[in-house]
C-alpha positions in Angstrom: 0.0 0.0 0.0 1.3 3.1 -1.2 0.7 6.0 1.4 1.8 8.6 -0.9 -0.5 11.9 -1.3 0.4 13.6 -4.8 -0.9 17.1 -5.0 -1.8 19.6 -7.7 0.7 22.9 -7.9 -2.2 24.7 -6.2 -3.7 22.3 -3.9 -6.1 22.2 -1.5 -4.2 22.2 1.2 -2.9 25.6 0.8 -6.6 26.9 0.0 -7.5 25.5 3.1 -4.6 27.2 4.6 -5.3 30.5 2.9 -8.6 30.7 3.3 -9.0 29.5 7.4 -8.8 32.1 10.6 -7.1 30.2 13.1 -4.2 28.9 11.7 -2.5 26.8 14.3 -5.8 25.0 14.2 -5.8 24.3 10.9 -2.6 23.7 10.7 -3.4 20.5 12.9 -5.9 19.4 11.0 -4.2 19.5 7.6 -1.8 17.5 9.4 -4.0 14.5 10.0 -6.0 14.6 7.3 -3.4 14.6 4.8 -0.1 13.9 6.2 -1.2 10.5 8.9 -1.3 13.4 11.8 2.7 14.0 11.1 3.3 17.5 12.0 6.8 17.7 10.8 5.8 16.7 7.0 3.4 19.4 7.2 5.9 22.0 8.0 8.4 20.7 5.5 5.7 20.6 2.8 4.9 24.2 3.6 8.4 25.3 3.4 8.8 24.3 0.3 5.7 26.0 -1.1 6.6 28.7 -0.3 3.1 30.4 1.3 4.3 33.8 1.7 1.1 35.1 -0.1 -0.9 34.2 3.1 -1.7 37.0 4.9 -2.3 37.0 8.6 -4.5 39.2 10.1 -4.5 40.2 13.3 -8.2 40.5 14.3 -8.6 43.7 17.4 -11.0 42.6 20.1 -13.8 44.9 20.9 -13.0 47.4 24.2 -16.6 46.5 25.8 -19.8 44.9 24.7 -22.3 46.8 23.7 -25.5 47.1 25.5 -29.2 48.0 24.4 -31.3 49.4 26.8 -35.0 48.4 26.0 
């Protein structure tokens, strides 16, 4: 059995990548869904593609909640 994942020069898993929030999270999953849950491979995979197009956004959390008075 051949456990060998061949990908397309845009694959999915950089979409995924690209287009997900929490990155560490996603990250994870990528990792098990695609590479038997081996971390490592991921990270070497991505450093070869080269994802320097992904932007990261650093999201500001609100000061206070705001209330409606009824």
């Amino acid at each position: 059995m051949d456990n060998v994942i061949k990908f397309k020069p845009k694959d999915i898993v950089l979409k995924e990548l690209e287009c997900s929030i929490d990155k560490e999270s996603t990250k994870k999953m990528l990792a098990f869904k695609y590479f038997n849950n081996d971390f490592n491979a991921l990270t070497i995979f991505l450093s070869k593609h080269k994802t320097s197009e992904v932007q990261y956004i650093n999201y500001i959390e609100p000061k206070r909640q705001l209330e409606f008075s009824f």
